[in-house]
MOPAC internal coordinates of N, CA, C and O (Angstrom, degrees):
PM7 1SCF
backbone

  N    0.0000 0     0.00 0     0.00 0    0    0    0
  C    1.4423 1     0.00 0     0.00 0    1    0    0
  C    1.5150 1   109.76 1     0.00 0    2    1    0
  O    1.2310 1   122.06 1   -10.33 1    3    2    1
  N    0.8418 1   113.65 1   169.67 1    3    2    1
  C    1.9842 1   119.15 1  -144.95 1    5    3    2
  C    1.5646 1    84.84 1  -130.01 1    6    5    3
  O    1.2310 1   112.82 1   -19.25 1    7    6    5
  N    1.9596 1   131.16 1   160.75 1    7    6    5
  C    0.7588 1   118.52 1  -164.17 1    9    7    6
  C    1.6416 1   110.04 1  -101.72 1   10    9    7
  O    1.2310 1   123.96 1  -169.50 1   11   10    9
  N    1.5051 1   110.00 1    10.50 1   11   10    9
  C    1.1664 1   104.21 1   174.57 1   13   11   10
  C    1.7559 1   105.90 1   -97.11 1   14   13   11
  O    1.2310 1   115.16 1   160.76 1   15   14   13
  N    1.2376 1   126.78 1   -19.24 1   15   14   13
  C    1.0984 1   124.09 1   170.75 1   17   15   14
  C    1.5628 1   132.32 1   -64.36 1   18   17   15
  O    1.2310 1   136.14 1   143.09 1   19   18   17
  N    1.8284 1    86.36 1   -36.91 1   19   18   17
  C    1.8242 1    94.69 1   167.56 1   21   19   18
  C    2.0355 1   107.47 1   -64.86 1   22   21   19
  O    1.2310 1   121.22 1   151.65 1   23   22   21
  N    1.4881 1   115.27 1   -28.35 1   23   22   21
  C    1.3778 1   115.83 1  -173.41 1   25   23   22
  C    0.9951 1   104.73 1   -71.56 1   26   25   23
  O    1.2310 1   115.57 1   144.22 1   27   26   25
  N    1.7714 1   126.01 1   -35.78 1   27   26   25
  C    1.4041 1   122.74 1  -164.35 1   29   27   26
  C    1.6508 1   104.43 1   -81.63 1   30   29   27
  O    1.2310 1   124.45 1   155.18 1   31   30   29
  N    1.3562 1   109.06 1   -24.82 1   31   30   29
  C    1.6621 1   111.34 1  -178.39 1   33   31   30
  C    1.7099 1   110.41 1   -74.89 1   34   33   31
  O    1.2310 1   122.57 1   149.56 1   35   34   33
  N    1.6778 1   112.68 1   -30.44 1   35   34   33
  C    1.6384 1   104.52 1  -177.35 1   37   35   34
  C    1.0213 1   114.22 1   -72.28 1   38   37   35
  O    1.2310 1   121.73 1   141.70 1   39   38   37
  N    1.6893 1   114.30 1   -38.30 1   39   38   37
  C    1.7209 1   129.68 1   159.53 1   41   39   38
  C    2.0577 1   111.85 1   -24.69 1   42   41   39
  O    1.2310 1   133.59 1   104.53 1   43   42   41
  N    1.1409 1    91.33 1   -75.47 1   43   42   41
  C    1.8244 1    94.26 1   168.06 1   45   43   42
  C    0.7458 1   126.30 1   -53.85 1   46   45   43
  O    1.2310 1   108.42 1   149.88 1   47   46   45
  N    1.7927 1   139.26 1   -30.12 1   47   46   45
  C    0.9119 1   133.91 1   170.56 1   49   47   46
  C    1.7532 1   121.67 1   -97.94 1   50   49   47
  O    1.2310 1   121.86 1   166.10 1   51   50   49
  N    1.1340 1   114.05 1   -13.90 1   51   50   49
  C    1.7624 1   105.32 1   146.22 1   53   51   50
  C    1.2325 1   118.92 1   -85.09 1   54   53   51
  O    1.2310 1   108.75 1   169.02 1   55   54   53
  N    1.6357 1   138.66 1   -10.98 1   55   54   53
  C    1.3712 1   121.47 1   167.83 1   57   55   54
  C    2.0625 1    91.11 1   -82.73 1   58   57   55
  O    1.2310 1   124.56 1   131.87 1   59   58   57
  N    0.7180 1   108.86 1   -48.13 1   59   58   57
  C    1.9294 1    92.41 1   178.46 1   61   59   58
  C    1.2913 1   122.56 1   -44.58 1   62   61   59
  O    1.2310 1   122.01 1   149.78 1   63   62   61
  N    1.8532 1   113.77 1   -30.22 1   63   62   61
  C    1.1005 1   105.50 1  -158.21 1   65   63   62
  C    1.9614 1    92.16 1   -97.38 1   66   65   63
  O    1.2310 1   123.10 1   166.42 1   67   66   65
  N    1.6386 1   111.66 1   -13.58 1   67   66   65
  C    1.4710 1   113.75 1   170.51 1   69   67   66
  C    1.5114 1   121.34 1   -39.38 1   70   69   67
  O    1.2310 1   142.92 1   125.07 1   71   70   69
  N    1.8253 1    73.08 1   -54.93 1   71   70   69
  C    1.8222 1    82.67 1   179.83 1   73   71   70
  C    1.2452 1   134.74 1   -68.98 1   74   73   71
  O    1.2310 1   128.04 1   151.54 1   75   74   73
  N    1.1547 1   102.13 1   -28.46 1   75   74   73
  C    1.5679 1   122.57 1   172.32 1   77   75   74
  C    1.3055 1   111.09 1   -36.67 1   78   77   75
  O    1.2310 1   126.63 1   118.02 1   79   78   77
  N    1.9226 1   104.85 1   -61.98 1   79   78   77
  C    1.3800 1   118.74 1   172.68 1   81   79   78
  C    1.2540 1   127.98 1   -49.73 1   82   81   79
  O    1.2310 1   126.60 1   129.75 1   83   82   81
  N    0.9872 1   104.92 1   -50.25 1   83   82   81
  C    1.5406 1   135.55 1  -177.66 1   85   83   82
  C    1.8665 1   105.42 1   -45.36 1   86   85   83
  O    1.2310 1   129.90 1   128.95 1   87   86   85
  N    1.3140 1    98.51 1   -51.05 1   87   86   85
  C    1.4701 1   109.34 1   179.87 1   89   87   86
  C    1.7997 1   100.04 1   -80.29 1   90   89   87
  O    1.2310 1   120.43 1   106.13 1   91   90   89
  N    0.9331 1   116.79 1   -73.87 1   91   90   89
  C    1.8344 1   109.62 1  -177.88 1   93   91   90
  C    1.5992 1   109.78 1   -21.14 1   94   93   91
  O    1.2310 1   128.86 1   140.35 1   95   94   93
  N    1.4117 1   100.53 1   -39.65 1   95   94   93
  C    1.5333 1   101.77 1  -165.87 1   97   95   94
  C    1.5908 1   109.44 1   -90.83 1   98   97   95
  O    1.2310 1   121.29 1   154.05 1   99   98   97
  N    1.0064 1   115.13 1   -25.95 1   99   98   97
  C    1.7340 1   106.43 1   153.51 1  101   99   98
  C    2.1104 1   128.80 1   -81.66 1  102  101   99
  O    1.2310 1   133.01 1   166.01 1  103  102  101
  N    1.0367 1    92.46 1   -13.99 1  103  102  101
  C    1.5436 1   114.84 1   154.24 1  105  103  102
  C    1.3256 1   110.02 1   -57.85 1  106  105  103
  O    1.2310 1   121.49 1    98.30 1  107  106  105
  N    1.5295 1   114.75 1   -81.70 1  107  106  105
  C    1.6610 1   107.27 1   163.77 1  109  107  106
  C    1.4242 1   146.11 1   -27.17 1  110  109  107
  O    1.2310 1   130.34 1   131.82 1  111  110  109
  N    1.7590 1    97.65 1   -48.18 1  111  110  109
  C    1.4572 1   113.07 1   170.36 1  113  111  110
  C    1.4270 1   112.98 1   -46.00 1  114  113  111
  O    1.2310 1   123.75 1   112.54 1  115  114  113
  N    1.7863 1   110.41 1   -67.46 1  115  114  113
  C    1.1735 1   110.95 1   158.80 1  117  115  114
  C    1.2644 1   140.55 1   -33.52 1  118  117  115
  O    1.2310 1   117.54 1   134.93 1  119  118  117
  N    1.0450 1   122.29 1   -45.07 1  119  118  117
  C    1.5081 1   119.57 1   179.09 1  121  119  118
  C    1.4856 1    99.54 1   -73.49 1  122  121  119
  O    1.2310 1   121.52 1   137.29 1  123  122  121
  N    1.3910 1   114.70 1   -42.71 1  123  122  121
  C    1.4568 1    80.94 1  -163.56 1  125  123  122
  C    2.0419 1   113.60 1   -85.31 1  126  125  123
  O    1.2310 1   120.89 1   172.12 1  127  126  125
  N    1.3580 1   115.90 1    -7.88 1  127  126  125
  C    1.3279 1   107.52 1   151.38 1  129  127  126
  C    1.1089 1   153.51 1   -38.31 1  130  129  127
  O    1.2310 1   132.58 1   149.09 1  131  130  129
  N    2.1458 1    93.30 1   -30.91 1  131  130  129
  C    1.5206 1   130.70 1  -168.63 1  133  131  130
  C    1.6661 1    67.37 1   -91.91 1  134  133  131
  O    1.2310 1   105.36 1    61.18 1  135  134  133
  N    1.1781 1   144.72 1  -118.82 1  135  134  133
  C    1.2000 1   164.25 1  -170.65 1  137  135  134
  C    1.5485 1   104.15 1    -0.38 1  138  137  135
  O    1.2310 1   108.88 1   150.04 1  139  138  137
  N    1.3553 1   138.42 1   -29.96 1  139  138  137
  C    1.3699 1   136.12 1  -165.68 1  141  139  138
  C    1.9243 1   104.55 1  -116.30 1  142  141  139
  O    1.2310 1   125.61 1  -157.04 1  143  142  141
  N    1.7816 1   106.82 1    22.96 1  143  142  141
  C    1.8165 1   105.03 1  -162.51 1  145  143  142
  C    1.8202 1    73.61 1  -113.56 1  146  145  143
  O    1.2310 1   134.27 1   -48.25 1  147  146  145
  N    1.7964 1    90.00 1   131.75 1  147  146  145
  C    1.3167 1    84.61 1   168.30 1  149  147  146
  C    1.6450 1   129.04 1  -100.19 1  150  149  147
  O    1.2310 1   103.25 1    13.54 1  151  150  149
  N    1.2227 1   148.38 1  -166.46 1  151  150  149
  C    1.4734 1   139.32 1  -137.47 1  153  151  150
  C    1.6161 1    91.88 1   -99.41 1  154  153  151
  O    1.2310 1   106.67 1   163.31 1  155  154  153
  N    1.5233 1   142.41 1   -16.69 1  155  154  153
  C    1.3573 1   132.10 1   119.22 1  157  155  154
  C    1.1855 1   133.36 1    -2.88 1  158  157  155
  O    1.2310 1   123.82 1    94.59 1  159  158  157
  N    1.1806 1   110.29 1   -85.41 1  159  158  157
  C    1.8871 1   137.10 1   171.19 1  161  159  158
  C    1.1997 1    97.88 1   -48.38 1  162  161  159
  O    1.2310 1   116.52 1   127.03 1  163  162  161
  N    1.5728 1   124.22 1   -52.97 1  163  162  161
  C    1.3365 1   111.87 1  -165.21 1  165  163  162
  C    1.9726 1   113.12 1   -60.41 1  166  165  163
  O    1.2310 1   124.55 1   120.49 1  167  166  165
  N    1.3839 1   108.87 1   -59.51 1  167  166  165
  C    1.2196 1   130.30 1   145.85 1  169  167  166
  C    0.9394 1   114.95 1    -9.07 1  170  169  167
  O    1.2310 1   108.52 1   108.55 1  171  170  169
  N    1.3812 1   139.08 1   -71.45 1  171  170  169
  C    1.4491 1   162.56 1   171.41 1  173  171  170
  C    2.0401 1   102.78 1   -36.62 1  174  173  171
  O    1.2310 1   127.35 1   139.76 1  175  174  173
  N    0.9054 1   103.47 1   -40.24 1  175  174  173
  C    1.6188 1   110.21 1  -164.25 1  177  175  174
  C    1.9032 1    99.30 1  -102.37 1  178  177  175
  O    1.2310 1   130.37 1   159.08 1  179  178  177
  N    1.0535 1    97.60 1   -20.92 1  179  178  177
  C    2.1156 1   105.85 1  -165.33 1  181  179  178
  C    1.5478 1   101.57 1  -101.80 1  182  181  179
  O    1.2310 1   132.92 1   141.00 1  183  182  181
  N    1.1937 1    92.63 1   -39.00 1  183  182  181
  C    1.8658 1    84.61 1  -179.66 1  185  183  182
  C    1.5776 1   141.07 1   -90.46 1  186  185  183
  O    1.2310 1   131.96 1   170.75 1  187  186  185
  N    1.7063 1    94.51 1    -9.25 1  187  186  185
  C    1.5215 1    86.42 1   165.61 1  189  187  186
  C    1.8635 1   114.46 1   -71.39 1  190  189  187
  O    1.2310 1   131.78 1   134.88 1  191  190  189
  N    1.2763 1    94.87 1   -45.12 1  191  190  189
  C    1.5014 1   100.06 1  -174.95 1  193  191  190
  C    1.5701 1    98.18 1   -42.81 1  194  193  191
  O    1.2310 1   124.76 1   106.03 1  195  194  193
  N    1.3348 1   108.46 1   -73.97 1  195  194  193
  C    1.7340 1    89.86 1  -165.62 1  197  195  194
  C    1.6339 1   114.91 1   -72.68 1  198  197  195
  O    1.2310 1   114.01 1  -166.79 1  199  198  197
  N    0.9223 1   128.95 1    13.21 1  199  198  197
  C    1.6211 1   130.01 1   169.32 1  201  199  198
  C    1.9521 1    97.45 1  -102.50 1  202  201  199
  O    1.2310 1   109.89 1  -158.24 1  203  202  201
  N    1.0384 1   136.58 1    21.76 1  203  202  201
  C    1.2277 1   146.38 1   161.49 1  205  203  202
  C    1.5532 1   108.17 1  -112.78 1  206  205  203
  O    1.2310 1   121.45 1   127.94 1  207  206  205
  N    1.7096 1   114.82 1   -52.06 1  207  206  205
  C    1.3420 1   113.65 1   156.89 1  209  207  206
  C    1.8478 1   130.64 1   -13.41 1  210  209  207
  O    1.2310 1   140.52 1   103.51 1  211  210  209
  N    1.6059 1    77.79 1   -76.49 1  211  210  209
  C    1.3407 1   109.82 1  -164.63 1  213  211  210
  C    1.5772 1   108.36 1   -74.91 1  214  213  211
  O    1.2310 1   119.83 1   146.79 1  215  214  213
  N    1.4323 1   117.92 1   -33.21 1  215  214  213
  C    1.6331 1   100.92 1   169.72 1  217  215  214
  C    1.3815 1   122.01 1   -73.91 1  218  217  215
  O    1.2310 1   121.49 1   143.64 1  219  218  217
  N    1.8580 1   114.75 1   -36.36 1  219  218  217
  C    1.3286 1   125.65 1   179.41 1  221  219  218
  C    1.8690 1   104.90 1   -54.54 1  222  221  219
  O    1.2310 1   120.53 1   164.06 1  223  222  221
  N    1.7245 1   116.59 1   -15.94 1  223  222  221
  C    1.0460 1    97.86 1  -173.55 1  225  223  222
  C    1.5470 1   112.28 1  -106.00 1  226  225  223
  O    1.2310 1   123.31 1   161.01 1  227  226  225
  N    1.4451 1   111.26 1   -18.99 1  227  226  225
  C    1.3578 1   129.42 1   176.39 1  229  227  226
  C    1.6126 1   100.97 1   -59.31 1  230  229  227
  O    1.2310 1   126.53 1   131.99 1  231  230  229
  N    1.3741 1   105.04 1   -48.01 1  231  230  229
  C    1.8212 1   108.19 1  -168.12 1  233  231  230
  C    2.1699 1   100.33 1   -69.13 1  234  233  231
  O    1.2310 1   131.95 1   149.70 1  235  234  233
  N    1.1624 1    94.52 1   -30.30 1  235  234  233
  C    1.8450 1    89.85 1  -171.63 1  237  235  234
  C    1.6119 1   102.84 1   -72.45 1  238  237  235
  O    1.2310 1   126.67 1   130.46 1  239  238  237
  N    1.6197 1   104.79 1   -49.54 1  239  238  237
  C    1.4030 1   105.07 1   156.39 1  241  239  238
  C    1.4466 1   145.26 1    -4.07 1  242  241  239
  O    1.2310 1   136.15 1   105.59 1  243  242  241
  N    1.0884 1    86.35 1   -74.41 1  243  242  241
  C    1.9152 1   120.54 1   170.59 1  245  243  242
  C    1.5448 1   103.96 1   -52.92 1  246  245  243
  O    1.2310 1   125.50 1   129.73 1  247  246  245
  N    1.2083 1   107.04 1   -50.27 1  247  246  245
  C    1.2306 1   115.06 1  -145.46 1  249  247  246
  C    1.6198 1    93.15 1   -82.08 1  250  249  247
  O    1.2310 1   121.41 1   137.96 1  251  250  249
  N    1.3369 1   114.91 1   -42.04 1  251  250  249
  C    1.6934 1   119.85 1   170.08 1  253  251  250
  C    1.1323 1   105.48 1   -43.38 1  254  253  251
  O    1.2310 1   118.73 1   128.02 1  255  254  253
  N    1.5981 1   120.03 1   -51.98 1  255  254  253
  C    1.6510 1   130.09 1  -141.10 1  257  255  254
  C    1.2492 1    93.97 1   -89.09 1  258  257  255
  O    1.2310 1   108.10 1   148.78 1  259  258  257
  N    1.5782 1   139.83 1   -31.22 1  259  258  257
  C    1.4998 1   136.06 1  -172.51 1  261  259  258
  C    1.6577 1   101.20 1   -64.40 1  262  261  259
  O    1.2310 1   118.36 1   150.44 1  263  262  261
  N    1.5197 1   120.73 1   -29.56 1  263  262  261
  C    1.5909 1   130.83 1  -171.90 1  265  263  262
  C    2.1898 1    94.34 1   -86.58 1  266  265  263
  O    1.2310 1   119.64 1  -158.99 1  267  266  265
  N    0.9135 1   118.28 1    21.01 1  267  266  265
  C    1.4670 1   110.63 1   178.17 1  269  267  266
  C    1.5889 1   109.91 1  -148.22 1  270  269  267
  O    1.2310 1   112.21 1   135.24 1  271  270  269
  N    1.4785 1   132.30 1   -44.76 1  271  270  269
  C    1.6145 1   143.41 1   166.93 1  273  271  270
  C    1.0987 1   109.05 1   -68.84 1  274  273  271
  O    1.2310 1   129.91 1   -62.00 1  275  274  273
  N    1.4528 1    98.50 1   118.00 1  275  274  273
  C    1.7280 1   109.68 1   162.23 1  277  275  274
  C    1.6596 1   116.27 1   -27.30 1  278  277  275
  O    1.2310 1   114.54 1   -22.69 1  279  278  277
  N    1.3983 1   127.96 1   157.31 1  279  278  277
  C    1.4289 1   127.59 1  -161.33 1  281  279  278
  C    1.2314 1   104.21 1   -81.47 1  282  281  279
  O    1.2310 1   123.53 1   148.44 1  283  282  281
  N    1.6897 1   110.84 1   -31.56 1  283  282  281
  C    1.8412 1   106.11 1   177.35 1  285  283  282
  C    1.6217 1   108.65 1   -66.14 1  286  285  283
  O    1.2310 1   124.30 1   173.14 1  287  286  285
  N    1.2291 1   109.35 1    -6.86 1  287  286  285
  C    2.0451 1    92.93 1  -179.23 1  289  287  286
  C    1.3314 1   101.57 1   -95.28 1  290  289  287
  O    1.2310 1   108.36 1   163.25 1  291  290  289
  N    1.2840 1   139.36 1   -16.75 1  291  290  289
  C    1.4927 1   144.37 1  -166.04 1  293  291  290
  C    1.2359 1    96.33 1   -52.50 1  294  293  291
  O    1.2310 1   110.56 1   114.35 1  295  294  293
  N    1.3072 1   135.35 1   -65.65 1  295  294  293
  C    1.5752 1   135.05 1  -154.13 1  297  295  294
  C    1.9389 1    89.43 1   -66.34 1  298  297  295
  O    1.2310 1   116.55 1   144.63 1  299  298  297
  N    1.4265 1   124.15 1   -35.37 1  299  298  297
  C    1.7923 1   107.02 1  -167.06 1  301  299  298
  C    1.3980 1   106.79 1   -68.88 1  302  301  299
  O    1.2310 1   127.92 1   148.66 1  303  302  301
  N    1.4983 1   102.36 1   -31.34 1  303  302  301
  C    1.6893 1   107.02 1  -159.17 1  305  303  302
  C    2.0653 1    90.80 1   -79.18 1  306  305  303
  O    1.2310 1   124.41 1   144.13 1  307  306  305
  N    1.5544 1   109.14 1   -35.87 1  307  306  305
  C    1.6571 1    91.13 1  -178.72 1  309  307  306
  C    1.1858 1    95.63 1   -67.79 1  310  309  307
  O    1.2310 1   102.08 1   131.71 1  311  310  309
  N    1.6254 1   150.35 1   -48.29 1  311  310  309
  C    1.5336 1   141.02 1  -166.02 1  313  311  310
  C    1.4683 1   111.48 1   -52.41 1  314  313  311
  O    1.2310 1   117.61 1   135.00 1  315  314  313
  N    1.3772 1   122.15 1   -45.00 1  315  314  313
  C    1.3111 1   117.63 1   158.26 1  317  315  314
  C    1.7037 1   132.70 1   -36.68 1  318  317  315
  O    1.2310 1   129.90 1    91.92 1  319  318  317
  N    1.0891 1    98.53 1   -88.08 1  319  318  317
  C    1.5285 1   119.25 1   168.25 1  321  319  318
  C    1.6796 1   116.26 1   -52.57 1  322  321  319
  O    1.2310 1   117.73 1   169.01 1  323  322  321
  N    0.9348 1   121.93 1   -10.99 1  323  322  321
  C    1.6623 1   145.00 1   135.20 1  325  323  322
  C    1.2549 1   117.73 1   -44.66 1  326  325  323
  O    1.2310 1   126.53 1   130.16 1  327  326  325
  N    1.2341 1   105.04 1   -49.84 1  327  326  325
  C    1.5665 1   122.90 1  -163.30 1  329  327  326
  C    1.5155 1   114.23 1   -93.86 1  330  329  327
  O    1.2310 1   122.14 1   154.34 1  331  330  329
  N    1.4282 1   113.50 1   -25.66 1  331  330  329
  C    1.5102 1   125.69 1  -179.21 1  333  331  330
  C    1.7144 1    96.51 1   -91.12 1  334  333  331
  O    1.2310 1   118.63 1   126.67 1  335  334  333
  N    1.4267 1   120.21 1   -53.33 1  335  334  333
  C    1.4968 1   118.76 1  -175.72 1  337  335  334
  C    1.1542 1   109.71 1   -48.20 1  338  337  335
  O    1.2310 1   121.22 1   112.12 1  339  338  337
  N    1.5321 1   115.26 1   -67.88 1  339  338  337
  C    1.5410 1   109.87 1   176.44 1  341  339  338
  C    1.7644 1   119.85 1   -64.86 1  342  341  339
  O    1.2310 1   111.45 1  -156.87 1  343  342  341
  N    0.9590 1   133.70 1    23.13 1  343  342  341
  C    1.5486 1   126.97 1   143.76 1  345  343  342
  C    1.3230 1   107.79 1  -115.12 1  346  345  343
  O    1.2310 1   106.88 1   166.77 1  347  346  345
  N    1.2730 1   142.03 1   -13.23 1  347  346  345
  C    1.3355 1   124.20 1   151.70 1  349  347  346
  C    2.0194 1   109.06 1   -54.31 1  350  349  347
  O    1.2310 1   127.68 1   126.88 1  351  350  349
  N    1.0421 1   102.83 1   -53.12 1  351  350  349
  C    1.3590 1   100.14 1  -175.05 1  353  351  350
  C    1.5437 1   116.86 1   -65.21 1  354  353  351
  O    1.2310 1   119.22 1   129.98 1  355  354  353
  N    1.1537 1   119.10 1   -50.02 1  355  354  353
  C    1.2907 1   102.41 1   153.25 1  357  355  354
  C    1.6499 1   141.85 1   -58.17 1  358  357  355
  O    1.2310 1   126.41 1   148.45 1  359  358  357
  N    1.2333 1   105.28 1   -31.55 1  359  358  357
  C    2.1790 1    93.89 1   140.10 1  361  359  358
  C    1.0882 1   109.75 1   -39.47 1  362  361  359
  O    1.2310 1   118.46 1    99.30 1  363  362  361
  N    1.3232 1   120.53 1   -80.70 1  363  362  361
  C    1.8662 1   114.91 1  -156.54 1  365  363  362
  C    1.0503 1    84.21 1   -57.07 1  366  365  363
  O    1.2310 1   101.92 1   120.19 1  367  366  365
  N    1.5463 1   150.63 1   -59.81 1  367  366  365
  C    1.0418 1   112.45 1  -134.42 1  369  367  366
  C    1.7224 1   130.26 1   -61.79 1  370  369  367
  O    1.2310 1   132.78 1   153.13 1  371  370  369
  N    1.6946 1    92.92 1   -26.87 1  371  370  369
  C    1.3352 1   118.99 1  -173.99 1  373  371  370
  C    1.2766 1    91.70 1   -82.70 1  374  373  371
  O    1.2310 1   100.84 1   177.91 1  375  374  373
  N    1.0325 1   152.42 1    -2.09 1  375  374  373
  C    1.9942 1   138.72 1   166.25 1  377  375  374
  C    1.3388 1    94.43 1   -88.92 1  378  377  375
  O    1.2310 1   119.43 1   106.88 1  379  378  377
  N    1.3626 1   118.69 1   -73.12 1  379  378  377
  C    1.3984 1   104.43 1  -175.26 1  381  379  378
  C    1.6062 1   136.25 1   -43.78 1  382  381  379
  O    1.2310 1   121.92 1   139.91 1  383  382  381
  N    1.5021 1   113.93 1   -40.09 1  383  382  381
  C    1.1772 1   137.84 1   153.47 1  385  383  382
  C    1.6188 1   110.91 1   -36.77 1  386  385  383
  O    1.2310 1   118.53 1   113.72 1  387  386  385
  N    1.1264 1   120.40 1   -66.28 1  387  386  385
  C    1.6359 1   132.13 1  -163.41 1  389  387  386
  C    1.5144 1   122.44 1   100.33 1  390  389  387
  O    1.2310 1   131.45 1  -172.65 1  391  390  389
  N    1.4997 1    95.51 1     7.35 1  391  390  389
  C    1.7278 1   100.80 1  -168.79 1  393  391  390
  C    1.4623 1   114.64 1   -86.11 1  394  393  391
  O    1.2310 1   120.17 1   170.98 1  395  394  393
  N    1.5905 1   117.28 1    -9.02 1  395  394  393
  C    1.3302 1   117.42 1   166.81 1  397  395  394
  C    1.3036 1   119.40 1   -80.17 1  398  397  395
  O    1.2310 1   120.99 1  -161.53 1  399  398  397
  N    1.3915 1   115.71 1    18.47 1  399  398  397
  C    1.6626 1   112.21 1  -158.90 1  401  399  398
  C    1.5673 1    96.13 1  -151.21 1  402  401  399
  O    1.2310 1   124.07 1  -128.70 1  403  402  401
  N    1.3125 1   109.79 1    51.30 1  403  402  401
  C    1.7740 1   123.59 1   175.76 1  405  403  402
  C    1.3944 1    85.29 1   -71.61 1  406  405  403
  O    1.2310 1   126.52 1   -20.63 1  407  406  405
  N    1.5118 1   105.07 1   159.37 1  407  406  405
  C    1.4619 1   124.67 1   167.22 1  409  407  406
  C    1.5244 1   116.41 1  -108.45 1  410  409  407
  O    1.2310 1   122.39 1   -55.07 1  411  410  409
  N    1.4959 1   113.03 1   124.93 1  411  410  409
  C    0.9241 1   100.39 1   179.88 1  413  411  410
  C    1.8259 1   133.30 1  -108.77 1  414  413  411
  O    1.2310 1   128.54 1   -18.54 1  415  414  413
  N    1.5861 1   101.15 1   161.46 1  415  414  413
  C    1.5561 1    72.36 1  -160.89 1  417  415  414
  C    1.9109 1    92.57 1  -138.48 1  418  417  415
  O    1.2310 1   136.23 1  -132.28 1  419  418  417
  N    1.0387 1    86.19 1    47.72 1  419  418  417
  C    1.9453 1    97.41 1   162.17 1  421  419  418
  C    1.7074 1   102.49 1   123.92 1  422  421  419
  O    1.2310 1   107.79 1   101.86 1  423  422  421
  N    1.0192 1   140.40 1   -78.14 1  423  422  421
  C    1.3734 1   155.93 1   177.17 1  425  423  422
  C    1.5251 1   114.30 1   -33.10 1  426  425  423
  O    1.2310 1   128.36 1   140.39 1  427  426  425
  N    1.3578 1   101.50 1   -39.61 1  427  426  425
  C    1.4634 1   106.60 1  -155.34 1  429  427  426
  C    1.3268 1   150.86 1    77.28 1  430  429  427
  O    1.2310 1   125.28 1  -162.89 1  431  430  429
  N    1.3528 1   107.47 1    17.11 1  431  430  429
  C    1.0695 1   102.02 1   152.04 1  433  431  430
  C    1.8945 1   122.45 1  -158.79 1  434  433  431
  O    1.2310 1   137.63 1  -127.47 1  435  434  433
  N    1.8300 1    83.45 1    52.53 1  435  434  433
  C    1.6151 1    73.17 1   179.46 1  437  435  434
  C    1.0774 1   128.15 1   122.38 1  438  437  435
  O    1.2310 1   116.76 1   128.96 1  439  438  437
  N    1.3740 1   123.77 1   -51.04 1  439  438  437
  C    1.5919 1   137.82 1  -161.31 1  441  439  438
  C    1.2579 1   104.11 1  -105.95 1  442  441  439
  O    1.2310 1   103.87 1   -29.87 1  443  442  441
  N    1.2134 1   147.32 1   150.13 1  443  442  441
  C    1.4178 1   138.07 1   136.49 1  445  443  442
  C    1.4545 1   130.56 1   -35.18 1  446  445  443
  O    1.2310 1   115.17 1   -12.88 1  447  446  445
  N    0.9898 1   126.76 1   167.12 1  447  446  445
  C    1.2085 1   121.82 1   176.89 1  449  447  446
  C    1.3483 1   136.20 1  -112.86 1  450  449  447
  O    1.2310 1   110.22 1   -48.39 1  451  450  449
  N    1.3439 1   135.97 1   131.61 1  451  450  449
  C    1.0732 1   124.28 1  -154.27 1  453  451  450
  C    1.2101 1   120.70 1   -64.18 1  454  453  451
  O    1.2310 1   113.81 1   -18.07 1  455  454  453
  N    1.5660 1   129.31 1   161.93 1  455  454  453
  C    1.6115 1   126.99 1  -156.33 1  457  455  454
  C    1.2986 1    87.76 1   -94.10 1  458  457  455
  O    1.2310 1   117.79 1   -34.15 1  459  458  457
  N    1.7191 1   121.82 1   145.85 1  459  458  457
  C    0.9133 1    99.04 1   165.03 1  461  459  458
  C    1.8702 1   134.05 1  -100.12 1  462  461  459
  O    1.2310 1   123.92 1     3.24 1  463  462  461
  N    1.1696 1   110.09 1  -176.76 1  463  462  461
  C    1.5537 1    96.89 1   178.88 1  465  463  462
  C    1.4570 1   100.90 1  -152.07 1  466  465  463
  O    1.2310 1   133.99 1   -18.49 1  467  466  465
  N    1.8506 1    90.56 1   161.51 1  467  466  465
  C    1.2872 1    95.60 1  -145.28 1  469  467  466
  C    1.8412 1   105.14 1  -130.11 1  470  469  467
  O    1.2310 1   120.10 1   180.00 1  471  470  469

């Protein structure tokens, strides 16, 4: 091997080994983002999916069960499933919103607190 060939081979193998780095070190980033999201955030990302699940299946549900229950139960079983849809939706709504995720800073709920006087 000739000495420009050994140069052209270390060349490839420090841009391979750049990347190499390059990737470990956004690997890390990641993890530790995953590692620093708290059980909120986590929540935040896990629960729409299955609160989309679970209504798309509650509503097909219904819709089976109206073809089998006498006509006087129809209105309990929609008050139900009424009742589960709209608090799934109000979760998301409050993740997407940001309003389930006030910060708190002694009181509880939000505001500062008044100074006191004496």
């Amino acid at each position: 091997m000739s000495a420009q060939q050994l140069e052209e081979k270390s060349r490839v193998i420090d841009t391979k080994s750049a990347v190499l780095l390059e990737e470990v070190a956004a690997r890390k980033a990641l993890a530790e983002i995953k590692a620093n999201k708290t059980a909120s955030e986590l929540a935040a990302e896990k629960l729409p999916v299955w609160c989309v699940g679970a209504v798309t299946t509650m509503v097909v549900l219904f819709l089976f069960a109206c073809l089998y229950i006498p006509a006087e139960n129809v209105s309990v079983l929609a008050g139900l499933v009424t009742l589960v849809v709209t608090s799934f939706t109000g979760i998301l709504r409050s993740i997407t919103d940001g309003t389930g995720q006030q910060k708190h800073n002694g009181n509880g709920n939000g505001t500062p607190k008044p100074p006191k006087t004496e």
